[in-house]
C-alpha positions in Angstrom: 66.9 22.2 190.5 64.4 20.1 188.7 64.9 18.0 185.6 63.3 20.6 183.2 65.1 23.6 184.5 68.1 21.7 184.5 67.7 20.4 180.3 66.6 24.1 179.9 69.8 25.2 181.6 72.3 23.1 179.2 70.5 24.0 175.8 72.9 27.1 176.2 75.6 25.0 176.7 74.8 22.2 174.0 72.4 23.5 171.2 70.9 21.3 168.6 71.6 18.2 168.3 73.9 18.4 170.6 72.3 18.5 173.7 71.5 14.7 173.3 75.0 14.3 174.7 73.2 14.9 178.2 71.4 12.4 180.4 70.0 13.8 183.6 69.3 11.7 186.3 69.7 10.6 190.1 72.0 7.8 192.0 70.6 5.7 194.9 71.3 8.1 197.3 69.2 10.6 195.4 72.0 13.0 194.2 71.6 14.1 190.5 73.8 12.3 188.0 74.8 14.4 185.1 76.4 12.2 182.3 77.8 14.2 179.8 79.3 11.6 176.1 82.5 14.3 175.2 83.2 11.8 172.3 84.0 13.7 168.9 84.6 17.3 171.2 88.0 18.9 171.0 89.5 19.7 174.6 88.8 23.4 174.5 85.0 22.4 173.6 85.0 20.1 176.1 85.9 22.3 178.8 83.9 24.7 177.9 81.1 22.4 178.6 82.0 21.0 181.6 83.4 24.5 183.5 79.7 25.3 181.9 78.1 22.5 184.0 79.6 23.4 186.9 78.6 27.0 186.9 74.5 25.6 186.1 74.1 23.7 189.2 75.0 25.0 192.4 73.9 21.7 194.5 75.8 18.6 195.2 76.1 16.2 192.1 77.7 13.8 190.2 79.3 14.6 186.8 79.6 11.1 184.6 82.2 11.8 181.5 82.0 9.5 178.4 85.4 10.3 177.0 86.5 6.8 175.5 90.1 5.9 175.5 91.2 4.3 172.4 91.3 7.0 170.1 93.9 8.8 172.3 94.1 10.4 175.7 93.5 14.4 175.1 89.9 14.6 177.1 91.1 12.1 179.8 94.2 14.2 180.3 92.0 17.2 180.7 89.6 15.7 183.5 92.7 14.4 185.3 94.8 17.1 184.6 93.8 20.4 183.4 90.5 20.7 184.8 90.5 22.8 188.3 88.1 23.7 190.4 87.6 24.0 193.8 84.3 22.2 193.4 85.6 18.6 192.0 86.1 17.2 195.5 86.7 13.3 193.7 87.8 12.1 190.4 87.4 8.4 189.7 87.7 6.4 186.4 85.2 3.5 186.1 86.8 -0.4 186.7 84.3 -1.8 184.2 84.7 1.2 181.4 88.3 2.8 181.3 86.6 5.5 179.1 84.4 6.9 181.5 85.4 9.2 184.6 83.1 10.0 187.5 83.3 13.6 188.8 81.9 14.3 192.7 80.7 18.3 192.6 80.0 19.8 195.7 77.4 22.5 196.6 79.2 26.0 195.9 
């Protein structure tokens, strides 16, 4: 799925101003890199958008999360936590930014 189709996709998902919280791009070994900034979402929100994501892209991809970590730990929890699906094959916070977790997302 190209670029376009993908930005098309998550207007449904994130509407307005909004959908700035998405960056769309690719890693080094090619695979698209969704970063998604949850700042200012509550948890149910949040989820909705990412369980959103998931069911938009049916390739391989990574899923960045920008969900900070000093104004508590309620999206963090629900990365680590809450958030199941048998596509999330690795879940790995960042050394250099302890508010940022990187999702793997297999093909479905």
């Amino acid at each position: 799925m190209g670029y376009e189709q993908m930005m098309d996709r998550m207007s449904y998902l994130l509407p307005g101003e909004n959908l700035q919280r998405v960056r769309i791009g690719h890693g080094p070994s090619g695979e698209m890199i969704i970063r998604l900034d949850l700042h200012g979402m509550r948890v149910a929100q949040a989820r909705r958008v990412i369980e959103g994501i998931l069911l938009l892209s049916r390739e391989d991809f990574l899923l960045d999360l920008i969900h900070g970590y000093s104004h508590g730990t309620a999206l963090k929890e629900l990365i680590f936590c809450n958030l199941q699906n048998t596509r999330i094959r690795e879940r790995r916070s960042l050394p250099h930014n302890p508010g940022e977790t990187l999702l793997r997302i297999a093909a479905a």
